[in-house]
C-alpha positions in Angstrom: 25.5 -22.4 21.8 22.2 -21.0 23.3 22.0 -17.1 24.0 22.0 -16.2 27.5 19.0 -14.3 27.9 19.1 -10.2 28.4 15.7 -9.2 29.2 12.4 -10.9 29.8 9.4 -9.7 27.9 6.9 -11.8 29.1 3.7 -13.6 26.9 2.9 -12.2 24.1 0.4 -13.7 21.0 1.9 -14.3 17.4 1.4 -16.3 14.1 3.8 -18.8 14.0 5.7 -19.9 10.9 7.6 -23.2 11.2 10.7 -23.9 9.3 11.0 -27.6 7.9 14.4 -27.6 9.6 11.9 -27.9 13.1 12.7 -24.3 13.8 10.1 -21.3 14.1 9.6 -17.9 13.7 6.7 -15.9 15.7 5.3 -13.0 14.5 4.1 -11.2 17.0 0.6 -9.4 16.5 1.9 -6.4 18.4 4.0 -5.5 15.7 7.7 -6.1 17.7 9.0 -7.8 15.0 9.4 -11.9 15.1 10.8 -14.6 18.1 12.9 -17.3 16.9 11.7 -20.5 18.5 14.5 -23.6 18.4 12.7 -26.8 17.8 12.4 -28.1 21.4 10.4 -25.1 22.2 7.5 -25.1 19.5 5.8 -27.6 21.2 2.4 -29.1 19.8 2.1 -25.9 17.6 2.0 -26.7 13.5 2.7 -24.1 11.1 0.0 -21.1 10.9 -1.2 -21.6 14.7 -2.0 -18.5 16.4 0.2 -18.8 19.9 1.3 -17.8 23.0 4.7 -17.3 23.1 7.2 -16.7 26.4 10.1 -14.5 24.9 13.0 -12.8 26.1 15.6 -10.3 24.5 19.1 -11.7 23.7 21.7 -10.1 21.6 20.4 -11.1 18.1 16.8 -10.0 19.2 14.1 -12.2 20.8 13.9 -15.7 21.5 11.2 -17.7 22.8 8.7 -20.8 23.2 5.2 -21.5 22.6 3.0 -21.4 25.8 0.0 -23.0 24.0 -1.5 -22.3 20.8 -4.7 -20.1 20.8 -6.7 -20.9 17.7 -5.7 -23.1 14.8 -5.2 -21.9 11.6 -4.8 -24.5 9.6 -8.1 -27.0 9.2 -6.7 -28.8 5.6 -3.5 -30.0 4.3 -2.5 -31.8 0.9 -0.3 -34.5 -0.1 -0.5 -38.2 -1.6 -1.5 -41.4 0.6 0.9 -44.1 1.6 0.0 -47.8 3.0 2.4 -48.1 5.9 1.3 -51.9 7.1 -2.4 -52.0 7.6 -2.8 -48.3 8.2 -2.4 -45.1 5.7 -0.1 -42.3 6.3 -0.4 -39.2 4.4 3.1 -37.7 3.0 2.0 -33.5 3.2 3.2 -31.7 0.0 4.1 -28.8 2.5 7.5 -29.6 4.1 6.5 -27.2 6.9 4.3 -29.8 8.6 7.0 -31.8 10.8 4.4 -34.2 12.5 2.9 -38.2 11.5 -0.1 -37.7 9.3 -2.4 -40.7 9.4 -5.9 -41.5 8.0 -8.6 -41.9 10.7 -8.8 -45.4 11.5 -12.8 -45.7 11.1 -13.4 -42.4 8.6 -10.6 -42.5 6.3 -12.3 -40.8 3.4 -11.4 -41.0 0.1 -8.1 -43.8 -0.5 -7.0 -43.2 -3.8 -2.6 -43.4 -4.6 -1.1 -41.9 -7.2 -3.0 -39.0 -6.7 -2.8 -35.3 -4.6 -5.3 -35.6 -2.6 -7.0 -32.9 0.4 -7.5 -33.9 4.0 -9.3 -32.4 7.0 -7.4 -32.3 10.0 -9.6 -34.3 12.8 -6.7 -34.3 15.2 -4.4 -32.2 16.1 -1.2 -33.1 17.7 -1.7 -33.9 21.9 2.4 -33.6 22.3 5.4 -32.9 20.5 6.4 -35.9 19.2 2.5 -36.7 18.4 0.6 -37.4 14.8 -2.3 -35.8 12.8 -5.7 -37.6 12.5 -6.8 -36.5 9.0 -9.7 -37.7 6.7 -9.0 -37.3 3.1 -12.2 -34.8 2.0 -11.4 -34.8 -2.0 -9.0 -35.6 -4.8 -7.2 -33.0 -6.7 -5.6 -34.7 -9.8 -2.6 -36.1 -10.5 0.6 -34.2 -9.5 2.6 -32.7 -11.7 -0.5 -30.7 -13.6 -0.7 -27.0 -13.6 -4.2 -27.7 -12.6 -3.6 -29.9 -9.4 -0.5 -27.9 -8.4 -2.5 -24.5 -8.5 -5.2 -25.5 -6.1 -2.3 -26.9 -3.5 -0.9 -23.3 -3.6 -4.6 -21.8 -2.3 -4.8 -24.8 -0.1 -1.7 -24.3 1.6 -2.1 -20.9 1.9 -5.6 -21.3 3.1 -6.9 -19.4 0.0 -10.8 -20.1 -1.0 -11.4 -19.5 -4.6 -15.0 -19.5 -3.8 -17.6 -17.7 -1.7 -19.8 -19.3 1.1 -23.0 -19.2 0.5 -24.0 -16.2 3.0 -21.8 -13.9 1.7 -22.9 -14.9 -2.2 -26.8 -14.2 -0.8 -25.6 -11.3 0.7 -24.1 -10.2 -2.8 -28.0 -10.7 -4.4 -29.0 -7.8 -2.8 -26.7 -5.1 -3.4 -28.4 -2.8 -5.8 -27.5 -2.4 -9.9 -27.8 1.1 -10.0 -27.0 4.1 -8.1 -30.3 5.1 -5.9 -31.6 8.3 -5.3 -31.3 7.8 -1.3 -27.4 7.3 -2.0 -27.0 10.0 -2.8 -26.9 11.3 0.5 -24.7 13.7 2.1 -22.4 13.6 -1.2 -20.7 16.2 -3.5 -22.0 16.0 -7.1 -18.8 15.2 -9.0 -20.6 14.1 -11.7 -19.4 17.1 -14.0 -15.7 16.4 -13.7 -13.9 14.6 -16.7 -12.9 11.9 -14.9 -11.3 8.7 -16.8 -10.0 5.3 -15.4 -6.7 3.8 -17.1 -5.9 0.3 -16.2 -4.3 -2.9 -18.0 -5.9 -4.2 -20.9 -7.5 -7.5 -19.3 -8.5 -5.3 -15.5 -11.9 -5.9 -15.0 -12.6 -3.9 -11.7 -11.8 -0.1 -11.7 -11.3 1.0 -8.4 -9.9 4.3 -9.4 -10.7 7.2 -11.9 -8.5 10.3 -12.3 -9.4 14.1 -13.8 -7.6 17.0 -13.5 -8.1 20.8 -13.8 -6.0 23.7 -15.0 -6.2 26.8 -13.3 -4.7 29.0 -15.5 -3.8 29.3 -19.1 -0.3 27.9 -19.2 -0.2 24.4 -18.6 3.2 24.9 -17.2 2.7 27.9 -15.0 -0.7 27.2 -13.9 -1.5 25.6 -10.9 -3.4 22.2 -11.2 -6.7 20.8 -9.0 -6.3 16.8 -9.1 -9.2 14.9 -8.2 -8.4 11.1 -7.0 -11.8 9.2 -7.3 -11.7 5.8 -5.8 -14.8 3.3 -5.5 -16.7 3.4 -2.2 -16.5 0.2 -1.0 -17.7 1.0 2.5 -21.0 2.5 0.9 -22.3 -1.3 0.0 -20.2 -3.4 2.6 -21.5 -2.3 6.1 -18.9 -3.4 9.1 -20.0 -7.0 10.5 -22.0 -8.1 7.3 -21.2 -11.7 6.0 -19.6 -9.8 3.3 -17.4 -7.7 5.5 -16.6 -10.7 7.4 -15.1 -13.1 4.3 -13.5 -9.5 3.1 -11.6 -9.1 6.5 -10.4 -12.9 5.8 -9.4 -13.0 3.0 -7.7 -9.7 3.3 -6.8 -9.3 -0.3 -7.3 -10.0 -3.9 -4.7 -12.9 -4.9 -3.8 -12.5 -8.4 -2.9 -15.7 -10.3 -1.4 -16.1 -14.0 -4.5 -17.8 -15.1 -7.0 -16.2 -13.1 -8.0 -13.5 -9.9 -9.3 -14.9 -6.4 -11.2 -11.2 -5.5 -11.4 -10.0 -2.2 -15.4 -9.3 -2.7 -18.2 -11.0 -4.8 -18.2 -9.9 -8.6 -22.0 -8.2 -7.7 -19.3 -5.3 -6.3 -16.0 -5.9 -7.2 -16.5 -6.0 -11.5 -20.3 -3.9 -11.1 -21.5 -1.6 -8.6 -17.8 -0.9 -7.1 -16.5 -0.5 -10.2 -15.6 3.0 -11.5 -17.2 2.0 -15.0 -17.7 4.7 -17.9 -21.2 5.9 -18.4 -22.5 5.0 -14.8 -23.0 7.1 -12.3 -20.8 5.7 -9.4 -20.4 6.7 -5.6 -17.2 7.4 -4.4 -14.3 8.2 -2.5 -12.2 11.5 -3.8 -9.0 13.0 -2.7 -8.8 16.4 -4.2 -5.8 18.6 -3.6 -4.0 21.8 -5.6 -0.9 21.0 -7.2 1.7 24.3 -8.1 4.4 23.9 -10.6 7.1 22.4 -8.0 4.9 19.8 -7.4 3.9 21.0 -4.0 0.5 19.9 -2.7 -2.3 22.0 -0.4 -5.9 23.0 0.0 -6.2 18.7 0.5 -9.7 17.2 1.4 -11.5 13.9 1.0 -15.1 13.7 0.3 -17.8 11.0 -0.3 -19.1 12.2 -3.4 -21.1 10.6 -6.5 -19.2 10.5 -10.4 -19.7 9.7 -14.0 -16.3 8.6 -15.3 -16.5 9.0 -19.3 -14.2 7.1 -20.2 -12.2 3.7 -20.1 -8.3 3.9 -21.4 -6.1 1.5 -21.2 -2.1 1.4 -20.4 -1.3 1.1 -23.9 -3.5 3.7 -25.5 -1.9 6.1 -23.5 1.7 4.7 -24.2 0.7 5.6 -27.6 0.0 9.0 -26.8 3.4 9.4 -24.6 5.1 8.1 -27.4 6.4 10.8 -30.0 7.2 8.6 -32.7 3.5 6.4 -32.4 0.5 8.2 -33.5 -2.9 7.3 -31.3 -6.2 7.2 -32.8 -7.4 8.3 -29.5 -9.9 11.4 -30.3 -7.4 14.7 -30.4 -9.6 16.1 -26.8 -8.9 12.3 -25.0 -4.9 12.7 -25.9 -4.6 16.4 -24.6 -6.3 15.1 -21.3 -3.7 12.3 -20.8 -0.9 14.6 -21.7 -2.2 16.7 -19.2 -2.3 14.1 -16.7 1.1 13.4 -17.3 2.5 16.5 -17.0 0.5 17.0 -13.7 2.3 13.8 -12.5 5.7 14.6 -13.6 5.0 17.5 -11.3 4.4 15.1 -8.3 7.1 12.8 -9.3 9.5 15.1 -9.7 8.6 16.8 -5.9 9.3 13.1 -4.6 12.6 12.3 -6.2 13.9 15.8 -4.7 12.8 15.1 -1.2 14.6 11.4 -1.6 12.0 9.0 -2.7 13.7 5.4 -3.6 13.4 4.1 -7.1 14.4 0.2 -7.5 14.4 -1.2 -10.6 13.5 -4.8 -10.0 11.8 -6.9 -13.0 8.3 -7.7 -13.2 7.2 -10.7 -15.3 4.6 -11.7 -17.0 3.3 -15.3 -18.0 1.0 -14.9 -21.6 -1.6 -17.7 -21.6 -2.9 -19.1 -24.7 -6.7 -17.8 -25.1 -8.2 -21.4 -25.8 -5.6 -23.6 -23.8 -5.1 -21.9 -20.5 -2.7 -24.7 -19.4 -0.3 -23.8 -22.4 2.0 -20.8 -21.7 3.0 -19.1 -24.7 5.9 -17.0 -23.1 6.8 -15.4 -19.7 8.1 -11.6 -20.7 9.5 -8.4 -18.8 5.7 -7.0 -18.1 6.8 -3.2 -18.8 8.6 -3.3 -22.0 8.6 -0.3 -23.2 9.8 3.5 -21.6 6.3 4.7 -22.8 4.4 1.8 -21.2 6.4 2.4 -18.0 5.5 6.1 -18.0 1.8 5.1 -17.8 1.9 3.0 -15.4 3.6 5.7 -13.2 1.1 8.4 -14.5 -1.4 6.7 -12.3 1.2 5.5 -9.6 1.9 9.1 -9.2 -2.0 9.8 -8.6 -2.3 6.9 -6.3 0.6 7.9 -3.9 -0.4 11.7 -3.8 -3.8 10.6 -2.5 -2.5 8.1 0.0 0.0 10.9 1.6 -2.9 13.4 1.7 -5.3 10.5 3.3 -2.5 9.9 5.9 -1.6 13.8 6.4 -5.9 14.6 7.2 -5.3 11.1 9.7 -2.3 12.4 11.3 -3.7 15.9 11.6 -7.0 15.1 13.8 -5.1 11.7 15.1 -7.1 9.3 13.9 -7.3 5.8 14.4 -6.1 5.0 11.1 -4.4 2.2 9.7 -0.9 3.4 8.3 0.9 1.8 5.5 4.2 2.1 6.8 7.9 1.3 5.7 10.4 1.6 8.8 14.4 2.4 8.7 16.6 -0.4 7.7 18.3 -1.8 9.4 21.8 -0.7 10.7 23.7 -4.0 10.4 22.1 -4.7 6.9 23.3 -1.7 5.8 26.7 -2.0 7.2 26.8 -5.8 5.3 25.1 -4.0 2.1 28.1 -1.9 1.8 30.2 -4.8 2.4 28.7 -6.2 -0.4 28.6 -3.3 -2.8 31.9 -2.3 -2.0 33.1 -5.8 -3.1 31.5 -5.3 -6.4 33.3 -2.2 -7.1 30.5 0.3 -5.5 31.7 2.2 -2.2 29.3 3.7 0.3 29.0 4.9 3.9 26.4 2.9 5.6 25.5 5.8 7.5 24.6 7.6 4.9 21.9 4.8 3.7 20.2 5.5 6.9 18.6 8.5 4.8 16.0 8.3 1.6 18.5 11.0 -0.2 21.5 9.1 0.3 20.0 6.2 -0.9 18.6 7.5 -4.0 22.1 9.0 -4.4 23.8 5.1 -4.1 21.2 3.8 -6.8 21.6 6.9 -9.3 25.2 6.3 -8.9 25.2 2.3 -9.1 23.2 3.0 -12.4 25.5 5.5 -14.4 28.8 3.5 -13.2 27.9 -0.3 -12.9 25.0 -0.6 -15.0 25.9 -4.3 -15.7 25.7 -5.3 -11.7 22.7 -2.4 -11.5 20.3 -5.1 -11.1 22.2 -7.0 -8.5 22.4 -4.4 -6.6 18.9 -3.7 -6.0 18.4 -6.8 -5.3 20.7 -6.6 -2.2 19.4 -3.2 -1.3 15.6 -4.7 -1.2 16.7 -7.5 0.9 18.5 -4.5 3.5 15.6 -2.7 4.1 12.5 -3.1 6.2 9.3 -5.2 4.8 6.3 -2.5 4.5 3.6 -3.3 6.7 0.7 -2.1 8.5 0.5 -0.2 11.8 -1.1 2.2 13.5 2.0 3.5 14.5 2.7 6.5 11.9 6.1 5.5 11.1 6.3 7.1 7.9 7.3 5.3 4.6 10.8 5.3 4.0 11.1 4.3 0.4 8.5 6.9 -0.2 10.6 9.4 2.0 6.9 10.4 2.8 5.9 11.2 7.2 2.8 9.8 6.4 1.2 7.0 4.0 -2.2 5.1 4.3 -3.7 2.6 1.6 -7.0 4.5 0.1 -7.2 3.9 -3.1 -7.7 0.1 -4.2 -10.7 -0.8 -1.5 -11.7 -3.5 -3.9 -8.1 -5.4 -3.7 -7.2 -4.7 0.2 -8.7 -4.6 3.1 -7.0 -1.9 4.6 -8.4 0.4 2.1 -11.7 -0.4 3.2 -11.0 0.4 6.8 -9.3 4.0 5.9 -12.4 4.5 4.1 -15.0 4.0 7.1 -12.5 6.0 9.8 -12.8 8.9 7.0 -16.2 8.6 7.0 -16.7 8.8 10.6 -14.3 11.8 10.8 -16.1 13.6 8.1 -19.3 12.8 9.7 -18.0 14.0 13.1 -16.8 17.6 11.2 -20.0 18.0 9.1 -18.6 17.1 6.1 -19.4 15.1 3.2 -19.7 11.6 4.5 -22.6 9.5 2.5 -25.6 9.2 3.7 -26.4 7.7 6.9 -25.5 5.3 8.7 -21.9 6.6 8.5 -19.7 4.1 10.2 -18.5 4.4 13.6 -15.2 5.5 14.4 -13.1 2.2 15.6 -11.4 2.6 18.8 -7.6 2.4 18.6 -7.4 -1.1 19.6 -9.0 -2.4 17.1 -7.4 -1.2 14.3 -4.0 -1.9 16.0 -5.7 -6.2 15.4 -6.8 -5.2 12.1 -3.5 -4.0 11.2 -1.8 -6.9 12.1 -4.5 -9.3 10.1 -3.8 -7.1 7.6 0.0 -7.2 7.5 -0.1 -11.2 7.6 -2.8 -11.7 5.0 -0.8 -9.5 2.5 2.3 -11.9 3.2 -0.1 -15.0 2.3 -1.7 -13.4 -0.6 1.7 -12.7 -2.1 3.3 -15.7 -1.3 0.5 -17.5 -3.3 1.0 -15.3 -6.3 5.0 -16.0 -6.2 4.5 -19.8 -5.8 2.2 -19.5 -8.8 4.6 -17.7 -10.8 7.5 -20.3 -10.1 4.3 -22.8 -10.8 3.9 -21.5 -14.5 7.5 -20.9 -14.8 8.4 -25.0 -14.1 5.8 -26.1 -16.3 6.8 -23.7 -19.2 10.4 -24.7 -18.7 9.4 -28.7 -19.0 9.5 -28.3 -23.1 13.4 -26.5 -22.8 15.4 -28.7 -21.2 18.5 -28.9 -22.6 18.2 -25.7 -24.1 20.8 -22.8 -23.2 20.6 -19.8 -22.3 22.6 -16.1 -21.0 21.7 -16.0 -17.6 22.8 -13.2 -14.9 23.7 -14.5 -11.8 21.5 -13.1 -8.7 22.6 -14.9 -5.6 24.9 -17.3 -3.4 23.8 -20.1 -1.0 26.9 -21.7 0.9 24.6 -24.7 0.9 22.0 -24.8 -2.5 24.4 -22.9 -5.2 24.1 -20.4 -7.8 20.7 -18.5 -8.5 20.7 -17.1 -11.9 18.0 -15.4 -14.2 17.4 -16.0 -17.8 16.3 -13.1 -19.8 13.9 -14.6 -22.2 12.2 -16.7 -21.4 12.2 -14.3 -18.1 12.3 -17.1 -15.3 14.9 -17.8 -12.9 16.4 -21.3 -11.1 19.5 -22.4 -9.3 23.2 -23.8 -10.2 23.3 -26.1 -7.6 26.9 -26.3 -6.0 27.1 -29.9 -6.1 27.3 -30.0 -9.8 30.1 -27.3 -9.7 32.0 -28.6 -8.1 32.0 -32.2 -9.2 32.5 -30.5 -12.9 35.9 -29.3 -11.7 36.9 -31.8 -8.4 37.3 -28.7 -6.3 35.2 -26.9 -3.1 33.3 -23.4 -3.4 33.5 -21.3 -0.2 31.3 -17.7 -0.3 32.8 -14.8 1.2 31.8 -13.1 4.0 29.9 -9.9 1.8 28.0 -12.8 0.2 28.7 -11.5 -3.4 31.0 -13.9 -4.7 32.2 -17.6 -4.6 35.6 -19.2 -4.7 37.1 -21.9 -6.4 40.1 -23.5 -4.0 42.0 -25.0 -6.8 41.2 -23.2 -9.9 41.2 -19.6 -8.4 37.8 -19.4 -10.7 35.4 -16.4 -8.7 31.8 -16.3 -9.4 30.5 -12.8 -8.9 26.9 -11.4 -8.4 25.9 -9.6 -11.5 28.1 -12.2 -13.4 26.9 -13.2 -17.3 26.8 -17.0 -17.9 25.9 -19.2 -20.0 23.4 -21.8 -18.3 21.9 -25.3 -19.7 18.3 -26.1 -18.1 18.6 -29.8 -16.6 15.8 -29.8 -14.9 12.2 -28.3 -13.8 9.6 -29.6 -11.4 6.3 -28.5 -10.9 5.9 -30.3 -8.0 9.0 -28.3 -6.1 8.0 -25.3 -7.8 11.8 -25.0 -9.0 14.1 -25.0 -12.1 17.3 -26.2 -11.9 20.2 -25.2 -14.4 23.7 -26.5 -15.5 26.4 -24.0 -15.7 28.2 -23.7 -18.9 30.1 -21.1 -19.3 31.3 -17.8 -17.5 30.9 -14.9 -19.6 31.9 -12.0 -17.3 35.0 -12.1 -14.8 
């Protein structure tokens, strides 16, 4: 039954992201969260559009219907070609499109079967129950290739792994050195022992580290960090072709085989990269750290360095590690160890004021060097404790900097754009608890409302139910709010932080980029260090609120591209396993699809679909209202989350992106 409608809220624009059930979500570019449009109401929109939607309130939030769509999005789609009768009908790969897709009667294009092929759209839909004109442009391969299925992903989520040719001229004339003239209105830096420390295969350094003792004892003293990070703004000037394709794309999309980079490699691997033994302008957040790990005297300056040297993740590991010995020369090793001590400093302030730690796995698919279509293994991508404390050394870095960038913004109320993280929501949490109560875990919702008592919950959950540990972060993620961008400071409340802003990867993200030029203008505006002229202007509020709201949707594309690829690498590496079995945890419930599990090694994960349970053992699953566990009828058998199992892989498809596994045997009750 439809929701009576509460209060009207009039037009207001949105991206809108259809559902293949013929449903639709809206979200809305003012930042109010998303309308829910029922499938009568979406009109002649198609997934992507950018509409105008008339919503009202009603008791589950807002509800809506497209008014008329504004600009669209989407210009290509992909699928394979079918003859219906005399005419061809294209079959999309993306189930999201819901409309007829037919070749143009006079321009077809390219009519090859058998094949994934891209098509233009010509025409768009004139009604609701209307088809698409396409004309196929190009053929991608045959499906079912790593190859053909990678470039669908960027097609679908309108990703260009290539430049126009504007912005690559553009690119020929940015200089290869640092010039006198840039010199500019900059702090000489140039003295400082800075260092970068990045994955083995990074080839852009955005960001270069160095820090100071001021004082004798390294664990009395007070410390001065120094956060250099490229300037980006320096070399792309607002409203340059560059600037424009950057503000597109948004973000660097990071692939298993390869990167898609926000800017030409003429910045992005050269002159905006932080490279040893070059002199290189910058960005830097400096700030004084005291033993507690509490942070003053914070400033940001445009200033030029001369970062002397390049370490990697594992070559500090190996000087973390006690029982490794580095080859590292002795003065490198006491510099990282310093570093680390600085940040266990900074960490340390964080966790006491109720910073959230969730341990969620990150994988990572190993390529063979000659064939990159064969995938030698997919592993955890932080193996060790000593890898995992390097990575946070510079994590630790990277958020102080972005707090102090976001503290300066809040201060003299600038126009920023704020990476923020909101309060979750209250009935998530109440159906969290719910859920973590049923797995043996109790909690007050209320007190999840806070940073410190959710850091409490997880400390807890990980000294007395290690073995469900995992699950339930899972379930906590899915409770809170999704981090976005706003320039709204909302604070960050994972980071427990009143202030957060993106500063210090301007050769990844966009938003960076645009912290960078109001910091500028503010600097320039207080006679400060700013760069030589012309210092960009200082945006008015308005802008930055559309910026922000690009921003926030791009990073969702960008990362749904990276997932799909993952599950794309994952498919094709479990192809050669079927029949194989494995110990699996289980990390999720659908009342419709089944059983998600995950498979240690190899570390990929796939669905038990229900169907197959239940014909095993002739009786009907029901899932109980925390969504934790299932129920067999006749058997009594319950499937828990967090449950180890043993799992048979039946089936994989590249196509679908999914794995699909048997289930064998229950090895926890």
């Amino acid at each position: 039954m439809r929701e009576s409608k509460t209060k009207a809220q009039g037009p207001v624009v949105a991206r809108l992201q259809v559902n293949p059930g013929g449903y639709a979500f809206a979200a809305r570019h003012d930042g109010e969260g998303t309308v829910f449009i029922p499938p009568k109401a979406v009109g002649i929109a198609i997934d992507g559009d950018e509409v105008e939607v008339d919503c009202w309130e009603v008791e589950r939030g807002f509800e809506g219907s497209v008014l008329s769509v504004l600009e669209r999005r989407r210009a290509r789609i992909t699928g394979m070609l079918r003859q219906a009768g005399r005419s061809w009908v294209l079959e999309p790969d993306d189930p999201r499109i819901l409309h007829p897709v037919v070749l143009h009667a006079k321009r077809p294009g390219i009519v090859e079967t058998d094949k994934v092929v891209v098509a233009r759209i010509l025409e768009y839909p004139a009604h609701a129950r209307a088809q698409m004109v396409v004309r196929v442009e190009r053929v991608l391969g045959p499906p079912d290739t790593i190859a053909t299925e990678q470039q669908r992903i960027l097609i679908e989520n309108d990703i260009n792994p290539e430049f126009p040719d504007e912005v690559l001229a553009e690119a020929k004339d940015v200089p290869t050195e640092v010039r006198e003239r840039d010199l500019e209105g900059r702090v000489d830096l140039r003295g400082l022992p800075f260092m970068t420390i990045d994955p083995d295969d990074a080839r852009d350094f955005d960001d270069a580290v160095c820090v100071e003792l001021l004082g004798d004892d390294p664990v009395t003293a007070d410390a001065r960090i120094h956060i250099a990070v490229a300037d980006v703004s320096h070399y792309v000037r607002a409203g340059s072709e560059i600037d424009k394709e950057a503000a597109i794309r948004g973000f660097s999309t990071y692939l298993p085989n390869r990167a898609i980079p926000m800017l030409p490699e003429a910045l992005s691997t050269h002159m905006c990269s932080l490279v040893p033994e070059e002199d290189r302008l910058a960005m830097v957040a400096t700030m004084r750290v005291n033993p507690a790990g509490d942070v003053s005297q914070e400033q940001v300056r445009a200033a030029v360095i001369h970062s002397q040297r390049r370490l990697t993740y594992g070559r500090v590991a190996e000087v973390l590690d006690d029982e490794r010995r580095s080859k590292l020369p002795g003065e490198i090793q006491e510099r990282a160890r310093l570093l680390r001590r600085v940040a266990d400093r900074l960490r340390a302030n964080r966790l006491r004021r109720g910073a959230i730690e969730l341990n969620l796995p990150e994988n990572k698919i190993i390529l063979d060097e000659d064939d990159p279509e064969r995938i030698r293994d997919i592993v955890p991508s932080r193996a060790s404790k000593a890898l995992v404390r390097a990575y946070n050394l510079i994590e630790e870095y990277m958020l102080a900097a972005n707090e102090a960038v976001a503290r300066v913004a809040a201060r003299h109320k600038l126009p920023l754009v704020y990476r923020v993280h909101d309060r979750p929501d209250e009935n998530k949490l109440s159906q969290f608890a719910l859920a973590a109560e049923s797995l043996g875990v109790r909690v007050d919702p209320d007190r999840l409302r806070k940073p410190r008592g959710m850091q409490k919950f997880l400390n807890k959950v990980e000294t007395k139910q290690q073995e469900r540990a995992g699950a339930l972060n899972m379930l906590m993620l899915r409770a809170m709010a999704q981090a976005e961008y706003r320039t709204e400071n909302l604070g960050h409340f994972a980071l427990a932080s009143k202030g957060y802003a993106h500063f210090t990867s301007p050769i990844r993200r966009y938003p960076d980029v645009l912290v960078h030029r109001v910091l500028k203008a503010h600097l320039k505006r207080a006679g400060a260090e700013a760069g030589p002229d012309p210092v960009p202007a200082m945006p008015r509020m308005r802008d930055s609120k559309g910026h922000a709201a690009r921003c926030s949707e791009r990073e969702r594309v960008s990362m749904q591209a990276e997932r799909e690829s993952r599950r794309l690498y994952a498919a094709a590496y479990m192809r050669e396993r079927l029949g194989d079995r494995f110990e699996a945890v289980i990390t999720g419930f659908s009342s419709s699809a089944g059983v998600f599990v995950a498979i240690k090694h190899p570390a990929v994960d796939g669905l038990v679909r229900l169907a197959s349970i239940e014909k095993d053992r002739r009786e009907r699953y029901t899932l109980d209202e925390t969504g934790v566990r299932m129920h067999g009828d006749r058997s009594g058998r319950v499937l828990m989350l967090g449950d180890r199992v043993i799992v048979e892989a039946i089936e994989s498809s590249m196509q679908r992106r999914k794995i699909e596994f048997a289930l064998i045997q229950q090895l926890t009750t």
